[in-house]
Each structure stands twice: as structure tokens, then as C-alpha cells.
C-alpha positions as CSV (number, residue, x, y, z in Angstrom):
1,X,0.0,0.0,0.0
2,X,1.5,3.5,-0.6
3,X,2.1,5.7,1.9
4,X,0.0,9.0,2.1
5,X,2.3,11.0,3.6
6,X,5.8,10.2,1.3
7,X,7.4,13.3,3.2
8,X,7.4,11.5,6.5
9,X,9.8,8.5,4.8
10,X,13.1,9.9,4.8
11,X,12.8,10.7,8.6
12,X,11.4,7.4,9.5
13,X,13.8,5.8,7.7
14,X,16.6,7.9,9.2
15,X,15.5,7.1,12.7
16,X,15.6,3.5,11.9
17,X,19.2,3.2,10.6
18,X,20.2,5.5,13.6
19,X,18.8,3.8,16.5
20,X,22.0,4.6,18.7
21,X,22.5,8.0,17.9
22,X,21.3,9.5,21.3
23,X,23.7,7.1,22.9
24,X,26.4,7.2,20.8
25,X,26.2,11.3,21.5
26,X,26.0,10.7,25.1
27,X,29.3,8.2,25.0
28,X,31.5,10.7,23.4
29,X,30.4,13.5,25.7
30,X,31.7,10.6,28.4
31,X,35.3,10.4,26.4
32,X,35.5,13.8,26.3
33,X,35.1,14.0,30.3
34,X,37.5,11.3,30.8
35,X,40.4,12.7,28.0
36,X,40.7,16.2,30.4
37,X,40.8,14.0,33.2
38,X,43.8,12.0,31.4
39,X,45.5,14.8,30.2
40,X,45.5,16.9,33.3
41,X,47.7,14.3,34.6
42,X,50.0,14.2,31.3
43,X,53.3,16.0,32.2
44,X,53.1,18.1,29.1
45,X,51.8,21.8,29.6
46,X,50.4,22.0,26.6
47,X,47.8,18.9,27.6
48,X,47.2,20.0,30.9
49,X,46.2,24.1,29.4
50,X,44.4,22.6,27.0
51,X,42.4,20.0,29.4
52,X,41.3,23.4,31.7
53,X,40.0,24.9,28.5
54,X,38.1,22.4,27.3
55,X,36.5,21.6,31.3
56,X,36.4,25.9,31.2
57,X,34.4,25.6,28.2
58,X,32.0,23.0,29.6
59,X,31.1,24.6,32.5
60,X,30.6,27.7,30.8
61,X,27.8,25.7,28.8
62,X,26.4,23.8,31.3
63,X,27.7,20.6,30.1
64,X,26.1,17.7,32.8
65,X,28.5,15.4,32.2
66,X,31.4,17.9,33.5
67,X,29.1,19.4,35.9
68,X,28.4,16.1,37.6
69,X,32.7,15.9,38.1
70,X,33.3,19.3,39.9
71,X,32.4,17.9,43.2
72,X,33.8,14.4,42.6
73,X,37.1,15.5,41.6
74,X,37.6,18.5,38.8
75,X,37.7,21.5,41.4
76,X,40.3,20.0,43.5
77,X,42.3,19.2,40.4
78,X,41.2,22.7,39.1
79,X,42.7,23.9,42.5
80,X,45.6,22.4,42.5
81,X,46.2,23.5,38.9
82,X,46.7,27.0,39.9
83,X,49.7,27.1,41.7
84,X,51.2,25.1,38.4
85,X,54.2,27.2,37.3
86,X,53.8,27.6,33.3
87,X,51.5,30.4,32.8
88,X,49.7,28.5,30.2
89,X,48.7,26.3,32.9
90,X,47.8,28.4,35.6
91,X,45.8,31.0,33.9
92,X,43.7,28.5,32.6
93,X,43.1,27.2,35.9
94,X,42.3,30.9,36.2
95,X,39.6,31.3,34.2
96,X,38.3,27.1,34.9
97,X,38.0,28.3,38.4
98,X,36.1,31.5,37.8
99,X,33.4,29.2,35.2
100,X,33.1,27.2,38.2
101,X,32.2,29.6,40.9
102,X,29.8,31.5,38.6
103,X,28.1,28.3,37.8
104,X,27.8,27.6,41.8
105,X,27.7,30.1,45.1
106,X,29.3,26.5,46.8
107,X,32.8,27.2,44.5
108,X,32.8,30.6,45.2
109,X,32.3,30.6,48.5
110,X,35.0,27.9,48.6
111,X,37.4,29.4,46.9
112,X,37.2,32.3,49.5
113,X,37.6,30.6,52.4
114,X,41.0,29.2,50.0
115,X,42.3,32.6,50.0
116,X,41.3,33.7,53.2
117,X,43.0,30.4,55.2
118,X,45.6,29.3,52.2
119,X,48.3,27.8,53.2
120,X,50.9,25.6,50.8
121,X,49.4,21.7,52.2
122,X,46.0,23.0,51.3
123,X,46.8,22.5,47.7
124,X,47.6,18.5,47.2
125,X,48.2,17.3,50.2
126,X,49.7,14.2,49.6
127,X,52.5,15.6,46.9
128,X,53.5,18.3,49.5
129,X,54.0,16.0,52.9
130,X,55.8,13.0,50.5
131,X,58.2,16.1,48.8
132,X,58.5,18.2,52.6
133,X,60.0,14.5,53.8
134,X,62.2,14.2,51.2
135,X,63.6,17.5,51.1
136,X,62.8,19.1,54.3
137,X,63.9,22.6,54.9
138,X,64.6,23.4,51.3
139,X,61.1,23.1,51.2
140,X,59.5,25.3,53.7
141,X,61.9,27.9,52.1
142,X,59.5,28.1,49.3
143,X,56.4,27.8,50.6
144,X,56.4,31.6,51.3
145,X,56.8,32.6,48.2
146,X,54.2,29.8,46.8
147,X,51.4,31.7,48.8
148,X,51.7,34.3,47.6
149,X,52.1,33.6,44.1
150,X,48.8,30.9,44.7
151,X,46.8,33.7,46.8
152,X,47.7,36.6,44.5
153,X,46.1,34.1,41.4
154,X,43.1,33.4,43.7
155,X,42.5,37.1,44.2
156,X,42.3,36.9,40.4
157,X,40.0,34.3,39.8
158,X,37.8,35.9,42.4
159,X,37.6,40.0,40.5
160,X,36.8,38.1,37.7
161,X,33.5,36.4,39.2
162,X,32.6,39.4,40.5
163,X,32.8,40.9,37.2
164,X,30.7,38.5,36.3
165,X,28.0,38.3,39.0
166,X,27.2,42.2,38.4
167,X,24.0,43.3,40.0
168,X,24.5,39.7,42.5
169,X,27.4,40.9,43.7
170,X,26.4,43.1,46.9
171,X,25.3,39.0,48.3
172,X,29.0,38.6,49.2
173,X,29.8,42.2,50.1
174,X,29.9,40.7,53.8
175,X,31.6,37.7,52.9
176,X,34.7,39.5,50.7
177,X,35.1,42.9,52.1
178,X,36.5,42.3,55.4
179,X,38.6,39.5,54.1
180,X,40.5,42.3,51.4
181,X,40.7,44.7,53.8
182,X,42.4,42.8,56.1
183,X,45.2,41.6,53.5
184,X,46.5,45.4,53.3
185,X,48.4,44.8,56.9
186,X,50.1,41.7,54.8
187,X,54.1,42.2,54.3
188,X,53.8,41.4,50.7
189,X,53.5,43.9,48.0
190,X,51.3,41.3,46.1
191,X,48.8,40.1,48.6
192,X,48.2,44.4,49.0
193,X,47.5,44.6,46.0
194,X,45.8,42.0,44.5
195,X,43.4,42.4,47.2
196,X,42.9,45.6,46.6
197,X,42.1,45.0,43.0
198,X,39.8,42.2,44.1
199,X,38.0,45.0,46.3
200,X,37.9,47.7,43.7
201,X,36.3,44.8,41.3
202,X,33.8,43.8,43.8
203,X,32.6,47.5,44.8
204,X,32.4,48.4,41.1
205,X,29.8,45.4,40.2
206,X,27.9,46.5,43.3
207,X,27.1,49.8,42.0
208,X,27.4,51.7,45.4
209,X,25.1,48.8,47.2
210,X,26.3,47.9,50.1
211,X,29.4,49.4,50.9
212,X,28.7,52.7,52.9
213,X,28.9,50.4,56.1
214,X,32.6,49.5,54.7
215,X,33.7,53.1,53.5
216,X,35.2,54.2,57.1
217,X,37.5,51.6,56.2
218,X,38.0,51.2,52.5
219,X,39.2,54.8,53.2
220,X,41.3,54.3,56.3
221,X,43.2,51.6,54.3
222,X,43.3,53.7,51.4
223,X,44.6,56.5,53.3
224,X,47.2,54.1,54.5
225,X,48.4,53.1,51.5
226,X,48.6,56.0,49.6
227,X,50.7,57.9,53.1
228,X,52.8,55.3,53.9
229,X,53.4,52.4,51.1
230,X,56.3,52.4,49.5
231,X,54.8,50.1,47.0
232,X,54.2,51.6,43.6
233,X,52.4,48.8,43.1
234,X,50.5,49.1,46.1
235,X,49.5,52.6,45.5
236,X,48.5,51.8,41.9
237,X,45.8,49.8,43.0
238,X,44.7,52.0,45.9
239,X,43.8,54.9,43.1
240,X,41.8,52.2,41.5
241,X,40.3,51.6,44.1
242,X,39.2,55.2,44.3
243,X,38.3,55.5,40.9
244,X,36.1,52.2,41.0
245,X,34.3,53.8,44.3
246,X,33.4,57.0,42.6
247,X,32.6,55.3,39.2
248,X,30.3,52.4,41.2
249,X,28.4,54.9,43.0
250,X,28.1,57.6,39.9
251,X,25.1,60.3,40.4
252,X,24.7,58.3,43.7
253,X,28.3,60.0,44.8
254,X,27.2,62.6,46.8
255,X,24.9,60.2,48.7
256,X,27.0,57.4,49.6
257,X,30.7,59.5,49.8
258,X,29.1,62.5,51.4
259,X,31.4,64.9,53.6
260,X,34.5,62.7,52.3
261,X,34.0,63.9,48.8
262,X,35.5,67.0,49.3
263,X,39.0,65.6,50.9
264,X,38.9,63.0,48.4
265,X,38.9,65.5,45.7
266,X,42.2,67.4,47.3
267,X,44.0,63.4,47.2
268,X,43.3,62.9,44.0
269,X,44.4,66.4,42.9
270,X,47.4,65.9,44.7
271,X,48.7,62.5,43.8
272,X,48.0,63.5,40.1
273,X,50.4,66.4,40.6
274,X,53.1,65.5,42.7
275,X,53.2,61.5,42.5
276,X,56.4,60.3,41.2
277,X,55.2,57.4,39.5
278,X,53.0,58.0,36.3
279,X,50.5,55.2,36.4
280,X,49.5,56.6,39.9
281,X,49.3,59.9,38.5
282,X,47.5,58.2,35.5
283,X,45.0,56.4,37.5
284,X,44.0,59.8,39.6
285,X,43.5,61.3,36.4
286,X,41.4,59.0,35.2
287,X,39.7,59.1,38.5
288,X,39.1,63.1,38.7
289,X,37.9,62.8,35.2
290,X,35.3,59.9,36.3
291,X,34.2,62.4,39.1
292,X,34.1,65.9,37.3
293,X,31.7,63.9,34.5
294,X,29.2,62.6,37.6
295,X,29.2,66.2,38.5
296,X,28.5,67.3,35.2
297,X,25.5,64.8,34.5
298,X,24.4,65.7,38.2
299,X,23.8,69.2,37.6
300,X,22.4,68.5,34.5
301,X,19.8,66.0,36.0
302,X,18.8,69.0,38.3
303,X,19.2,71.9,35.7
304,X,16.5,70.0,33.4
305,X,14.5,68.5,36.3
306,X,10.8,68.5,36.0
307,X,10.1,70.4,38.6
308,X,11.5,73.5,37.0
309,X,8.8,73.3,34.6
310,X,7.0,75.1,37.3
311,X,9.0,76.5,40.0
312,X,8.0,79.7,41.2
313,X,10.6,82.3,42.9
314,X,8.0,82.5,45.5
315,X,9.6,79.7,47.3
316,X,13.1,80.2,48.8
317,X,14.7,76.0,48.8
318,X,17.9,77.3,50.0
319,X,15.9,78.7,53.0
320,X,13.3,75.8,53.8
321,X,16.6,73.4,53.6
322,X,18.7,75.9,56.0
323,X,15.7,76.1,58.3
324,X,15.3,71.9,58.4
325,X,19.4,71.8,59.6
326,X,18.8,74.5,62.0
327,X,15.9,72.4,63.7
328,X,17.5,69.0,64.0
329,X,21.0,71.5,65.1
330,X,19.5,74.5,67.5
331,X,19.4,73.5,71.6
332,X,17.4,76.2,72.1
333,X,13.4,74.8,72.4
334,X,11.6,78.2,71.7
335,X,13.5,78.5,68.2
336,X,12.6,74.9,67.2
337,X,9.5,75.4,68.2
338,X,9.5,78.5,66.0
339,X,11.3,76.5,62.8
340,X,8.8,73.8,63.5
341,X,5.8,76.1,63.0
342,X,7.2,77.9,59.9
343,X,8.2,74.1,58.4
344,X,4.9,72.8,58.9
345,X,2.9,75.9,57.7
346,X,5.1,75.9,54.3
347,X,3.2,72.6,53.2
348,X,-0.1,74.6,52.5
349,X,1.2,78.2,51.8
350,X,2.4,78.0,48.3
351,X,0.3,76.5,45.1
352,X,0.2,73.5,44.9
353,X,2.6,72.8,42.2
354,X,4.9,75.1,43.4
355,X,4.8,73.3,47.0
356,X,5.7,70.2,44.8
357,X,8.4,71.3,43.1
358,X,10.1,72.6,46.4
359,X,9.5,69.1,47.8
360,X,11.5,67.5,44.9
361,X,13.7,70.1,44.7
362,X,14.4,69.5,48.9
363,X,15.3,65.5,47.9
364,X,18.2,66.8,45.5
365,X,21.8,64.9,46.5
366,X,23.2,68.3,47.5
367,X,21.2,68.4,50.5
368,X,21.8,65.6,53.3
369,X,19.4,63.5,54.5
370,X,17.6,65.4,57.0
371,X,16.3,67.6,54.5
372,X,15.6,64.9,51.9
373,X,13.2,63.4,54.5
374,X,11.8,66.6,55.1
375,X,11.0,67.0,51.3
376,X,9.5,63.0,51.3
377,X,7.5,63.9,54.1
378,X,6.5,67.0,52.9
379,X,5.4,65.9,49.3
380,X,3.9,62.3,50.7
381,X,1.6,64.8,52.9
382,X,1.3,67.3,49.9
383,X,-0.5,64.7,48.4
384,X,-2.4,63.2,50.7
385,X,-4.0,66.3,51.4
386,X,-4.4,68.1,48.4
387,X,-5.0,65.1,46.1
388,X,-7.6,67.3,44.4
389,X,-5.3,69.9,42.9
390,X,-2.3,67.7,42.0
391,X,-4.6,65.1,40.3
392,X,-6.5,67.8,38.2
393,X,-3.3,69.5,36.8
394,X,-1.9,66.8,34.4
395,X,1.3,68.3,34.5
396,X,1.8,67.8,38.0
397,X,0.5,64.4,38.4
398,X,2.7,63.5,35.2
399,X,5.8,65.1,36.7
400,X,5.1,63.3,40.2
401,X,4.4,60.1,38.8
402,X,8.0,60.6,37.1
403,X,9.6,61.1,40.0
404,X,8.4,59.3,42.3
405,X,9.0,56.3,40.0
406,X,13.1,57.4,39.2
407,X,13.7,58.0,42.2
408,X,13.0,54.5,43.8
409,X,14.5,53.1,40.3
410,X,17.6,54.9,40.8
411,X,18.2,55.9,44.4
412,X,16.4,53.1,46.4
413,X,19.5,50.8,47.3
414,X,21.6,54.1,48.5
415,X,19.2,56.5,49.7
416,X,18.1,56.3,53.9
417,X,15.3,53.7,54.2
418,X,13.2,56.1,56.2
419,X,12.8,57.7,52.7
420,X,12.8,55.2,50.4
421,X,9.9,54.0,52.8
422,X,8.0,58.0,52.1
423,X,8.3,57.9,48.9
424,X,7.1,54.5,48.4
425,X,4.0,55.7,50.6
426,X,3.4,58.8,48.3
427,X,3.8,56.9,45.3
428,X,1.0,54.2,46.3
429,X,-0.9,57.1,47.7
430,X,-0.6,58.6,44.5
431,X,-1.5,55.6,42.8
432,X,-5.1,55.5,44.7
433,X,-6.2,58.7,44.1
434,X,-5.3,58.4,40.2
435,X,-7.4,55.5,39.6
436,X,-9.2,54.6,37.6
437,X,-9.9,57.3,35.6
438,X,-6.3,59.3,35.9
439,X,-3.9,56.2,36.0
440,X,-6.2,53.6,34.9
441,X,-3.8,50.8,36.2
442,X,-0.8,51.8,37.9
443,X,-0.5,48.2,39.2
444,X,0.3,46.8,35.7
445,X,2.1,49.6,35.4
446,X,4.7,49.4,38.0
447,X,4.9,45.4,37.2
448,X,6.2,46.4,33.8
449,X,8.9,48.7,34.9
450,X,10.0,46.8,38.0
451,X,10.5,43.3,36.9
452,X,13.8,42.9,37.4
453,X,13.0,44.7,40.8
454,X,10.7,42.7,42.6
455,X,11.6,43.9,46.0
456,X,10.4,47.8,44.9
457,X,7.3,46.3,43.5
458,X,6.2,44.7,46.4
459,X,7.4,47.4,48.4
460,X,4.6,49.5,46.6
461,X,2.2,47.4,46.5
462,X,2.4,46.4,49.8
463,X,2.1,50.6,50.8
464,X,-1.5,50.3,48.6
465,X,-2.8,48.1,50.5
466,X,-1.3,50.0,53.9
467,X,-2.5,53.3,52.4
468,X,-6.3,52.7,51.2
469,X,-7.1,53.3,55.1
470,X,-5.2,56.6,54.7
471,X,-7.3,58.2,51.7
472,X,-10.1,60.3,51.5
473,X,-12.7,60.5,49.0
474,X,-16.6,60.3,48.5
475,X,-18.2,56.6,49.7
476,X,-18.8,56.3,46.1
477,X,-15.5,56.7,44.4
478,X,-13.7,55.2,47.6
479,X,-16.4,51.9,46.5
480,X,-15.3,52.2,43.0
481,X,-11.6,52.2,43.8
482,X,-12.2,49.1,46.0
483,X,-13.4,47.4,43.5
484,X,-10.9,48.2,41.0
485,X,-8.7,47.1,43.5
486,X,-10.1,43.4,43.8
487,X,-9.8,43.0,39.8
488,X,-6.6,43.8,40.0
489,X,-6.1,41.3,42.6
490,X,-8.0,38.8,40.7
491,X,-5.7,38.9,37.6
């Protein structure tokens, strides 16, 4: 009988002649695992590089096979590969090692500990107790110098996972910081600073996250270094340090740096005129360059902000932000109690746009954080009771909507979390007097934008549901909102 379908022959066909493909795939695979395990033994360089590679490139693509022989024996052979002394060897160790720990927190964390505790019997410990009884003190000699030259590649392998691990790199903040810090008391020139390089690669990927409880001390060591070290080298890698601190903290700077800005400014300026080694002066350069550009785009960002659209020389900003630092400075209670009353009364004397303006203006990162609260406060409030005028001018609920939205986006992982928590309140706030008819549905909305953020989107959302108690409207547009509320839930 002839087949209907003559199309479907060829494959049928195929399939039969091949019934071993899928295992005859999955045995090579298997040879491929057990030829880098033979070669990494061979005594040939060239082999035991090349055996790295391939496992490097494995990992890299999530190869099962190889994955399955990191914990039985590839990362201790991967480990003890990198204190190998051809360079072919050990760099690919390098970069085997830094697959491995971005494949796995477990390698990471491992390799570490490996740096933090190394010492030369870590590393094969059957080679080094047969080779310390043969040749004893000629040895231990050595070992020295093999620590460092093992620890320096670890510090390596480790900048380069963090490189990797970007926006996941504030995680081990706690776990790495403390560790590098402590290696700049070592006596070696190379421990100082590779771990400061390892430190100035981890604060860069955390984009000013998690580090202002560390500053005090990233700076006291830097301060140290660049005083007292005689180390070129050493000093090198303290700029870049700098320079990766200003760079991971960009229009964030003012924020996070602060009051040190200013004396960091004068270091830099000084080591890039009087250093006597060039690529110190190079790297403060670089690093004056990387903080006059922040400036630039700062001022910029506040030239252009929205609320200029509508300012109003009726209200003095300088002032009301003088006026909030008096209060939280002045001992004396009947002037406090005079700022207090002239601070609380400027939240219904201007228009309403221009009182929101002011409030955004207050928030700038030229002011500190007393006043920035003051200006959350005051524009969470703003809204809350004069939801009628800022929700009938489009142009203000458009420019508030903006902010509010950048300014979590942007500012919510360095800012104080007093106002992160304001502005989260003002922005659900904002979000319950806009619906539906305003904002039809902020909720899908703010999913969009925050997806990669879940932790500001359920920050917000969870203020909604805190905030509904908080609003007032008419019994018949607070049922309508409710309800618009449970669809939203529903979908």
C-alpha cells in the first residue's frame, strides 16, 4: 500500500538506521570528560592548558556530564592547577575556576575561604607531605613565596566572578570585604594589591550597594596606602580603588561619599600632581575625570528637572533646607519650636505645584538626609491632602508620577530607608487617588517597569494596600476604587 504521507519517509527511515544516535552522543560526551581527566595528569603543559580549556568551556555551557565531576574531583584538580608554574597552565586554571564559581555560590564561597585560610598543604596534600619528607627545609623555604604567588592568582580568579556576577554581587559584600581589607596589613607587596584590586572589582559590580557600612575603612586603608606604602604597586591599586568607588556609586556619589568627597577631591588632585610614579598619577586622572563627568551629568539632572517646569521664585529652597538643619542642630526649644511652626505651615502656603516642586527640589543629593526626608514627608503629605489639585493639573500628576518612579528606580539601594519608605507611601498614595480614571492601572504599570526589581514592587504594593485606610474620597469613588482594587487582585 503507498504511503499517504511520502514526506514522512526519509525521517522514518533515518531514525531507523540510527537507533543509537542518542547514545552514541552521550558516549562521546563521556570520552571527552575522561580525556581532560587523562591529560590533566599528562606531564606536558600544553595537555594539561588545554584539558582546563576544554573543562572551562564545559562549565561555561552547562555541560552535565562535567558538571556532575566538579564535586567528585575537577575543582580540586582545578585547584591544585593553579599554583602550576607555566603560565599556560595556571591562567587556565584561572579562568576554569572563575566558570566554576559563577556556575555555583558553593565554589565561590570555597574558593574564599581558600584565600582567606591558604596555606601551601592545602593544595595536594599528599604531593606536599611526600616532597616536605624528602627534602625538608629546602622546602619550607618556598612555601612563602608559593602563597603568595597561589593567593595573588586566587584574588584573580575571584575579580573576575565578581565581574561577572554584576547586579549579584552586593550577596558577598559581607563575605569578601573584610577579608581584602584585612590583606592590606600583609608584608607582601602582592597580597596588598591584589586584594585591593579584588576590592575595587567587587565594589564596582555592586554599583554603590552595600558598601557605605565599609567606606570608614576602605578609606582608612586607602589613606594608608597612599601615606605610607612604599609600594608603587601598592598605590596603583589603591587609586583604582578610588576611581572604581566614585565610578560604582556615579550620580549616587554625593549620597554614599558625602562629607568625604570633598578631601577626596584634594588626594586625587594631589597624587596627580606630585606622585612620582605615572600610572599613579594616571589612575587619579582617570579618577578626577570619572568624578568631574558625575558632576557634570548631576547638575544636569537637576538643571532639566521636571520640577522647574514650574518653579516659582515664590519659594526660597535654599531657606526651607537651611531652616530643616537649624531644627534638627538649634538646643534652644523656643526656636525649634518656631522653625517647626514655619516648616509645617510651608506645606499649604504655596500653590500646589509650586509646593511640589520645592518638595522635589528638597530631595536633591546636595542636601543631606535630614532635609531629603523633610521634602519625602512633605510631598507624601502634599498629596495626601491636596489630592484634588495635584490630580487635576496633568502636569503635575505626570511630573510626580516621574519622579516618584526614578527616584525608587535609581536611588532606592543608596538612599536612607526612612525615605525610600516616604516615597514608596506617596507613590502608592498617588497611585489610589489616580485611579481609575487618571492612572487607569498603575498596578500593571509598575509590574512592567519593576520586573527585574521585585523587591520595589512589592514594596509599593504592599504601601497600597497600607495606604487605602489613609485616603479620603466620597463613599462612592472610595467603592469604586475598591473594586478596581479586587480585579486587579483577581488577575
Amino acid at each position: 500500500m503507498r504511503n499517504p504521507n511520502p514526506g514522512s519517509e526519509p525521517k522514518t527511515m533515518l531514525l531507523q538506521a540510527c537507533p543509537h544516535t542518542h547514545s552514541a552522543i552521550h558516549e562521546r560526551r563521556r570520552d571527552i570528560v575522561a580525556s581532560i581527566r587523562e591529560r590533566l595528569t599528562e606531564g606536558s603543559p600544553v595537555e594539561r592548558g588545554g584539558a582546563l580549556i576544554d573543562a572551562a568551556r564545559l562549565i561555561r555551557f552547562r555541560n552535565t556530564n562535567i558538571l556532575v565531576e566538579l564535586d567528585r574531583w575537577l575543582f580540586e584538580a582545578m585547584k591544585n592547577a593553579i599554583s602550576d608554574s607555566d603560565s599556560y597552565v595556571y591562567l587556565a586554571a584561572i579562568n576554569a575556576l572563575a566558570e566554576a564559581a559563577c556556575y555555583g555560590s558553593t565554589y565561590l564561597r570555597d574558593l574564599i575561604a581558600l584565600f582567606k585560610n591558604f596555606r601551601v598543604s592545602t593544595l595536594d596534600q599528599e604531593n606536599y607531605v611526600m616532597i616536605n619528607n624528602s627534602h625538608g627545609d629546602a622546602v619550607e623555604k618556598n612555601n612563602a613565596d608559593r602563597e603568595v604567588i597561589v593567593r595573588s592568582r586566587l584574588c584573580e580568579v575571584l575579580g573576575k566572578v565578581f565581574c561577572v556576577l554584576g547586579d549579584m554581587s552586593p550577596v558577598w559584600m559581607d563575605e569578601s570585604a573584610g577579608i581584602f581589607l584585612k590583606c592590606i596589613t600583609e608584608s607582601d607587596e602582592i597580597i596588598r594589591a591584589s586584594a585591593l584590586t579584588s576590592l575595587s572589582e567587587l565594589i564596582l559590580a555592586c554599583h554603590g550597594r552595600r558598601i557605605e557600612k565599609y567606606l570608614e575603612e576602605v578609606f582608612y586603608a586607602i589613606e594608608r596606602v597612599l601615606s605610607g606604602d612604599s609600594s608603587a604597586l601598592v598605590r596603583r591599586a589603591g587609586v583604582n580603588l578610588i576611581r572604581n568607588i566614585v565610578k560604582s556609586c556615579d550620580t549616587a556619589v554625593v549620597d554614599v561619599i558625602g562629607r568625604r568627597l570633598r578631601d577626596l577631591h584634594r588626594q586625587l588632585l594631589h597624587l596627580w600632581r606630585w606622585d612620582s610614579d605615572h600610572v599613579v598619577r594616571l589612575h587619579a586622572e582617570l579618577a578626577l575625570e570619572e568624578l568631574r563627568s558625575i558632576m557634570k551629568t548631576m547638575i544636569a539632572q537637576e538643571t532639566t528637572c521636571p520640577a522647574r517646569q514650574f518653579m516659582s521664585k515664590k519659594v526660597d529652597v535654599a531657606a526651607i533646607a537651611a531652616a530643616v538643619q537649624e531644627f534638627y542642630c538649634t538646643s534652644n526649644s523656643d526656636r525649634r519650636k518656631h522653625l517647626n511652626e514655619e516648616l509645617c505651615v510651608f506645606k499649604s502656603r504655596f500653590p500646589c505645584e509650586e509646593t511640589i516642586a520645592a518638595c522635589i527640589l528638597l530631595m536633591g543629593p546636595r542636601y543631606p538626609a535630614s532635609v531629603q526626608y523633610f521634602g519625602a514627608v512633605s510631598l507624601y503629605e502634599t498629596i495626601r491632602h491636596r489630592y484634588e489639585e495635584c490630580v487635576a493639573n496633568v502636569t503635575v500628576m505626570e511630573v510626580l508620577k516621574s519622579f516618584l518612579i526614578e527616584s525608587l528606580t535609581a536611588s532606592a539601594h543608596v538612599q536612607m530607608q526612612s525615605i525610600t519608605n516616604k516615597l514608596s507611601s506617596a507613590l502608592a498614595m498617588l497611585s489610589l487617588y489616580c485611579m481609575p480614571d487618571v492612572w487607569p492601572d498603575p498596578v500593571a504599570t509598575l509590574t512592567n517597569i519593576w520586573a527585574a526589581s521585585p523587591e520595589l514592587l512589592l514594596r509599593v504594593l504592599a504601601e497600597i494596600a497600607a495606604e487605602f485606610s489613609n485616603i479620603h474620597m466620597p463613599l462612592t469613588q472610595r467603592s469604586k476604587l475598591k473594586t478596581e482594587l479586587h480585579k486587579t487582585s483577581e488577575v
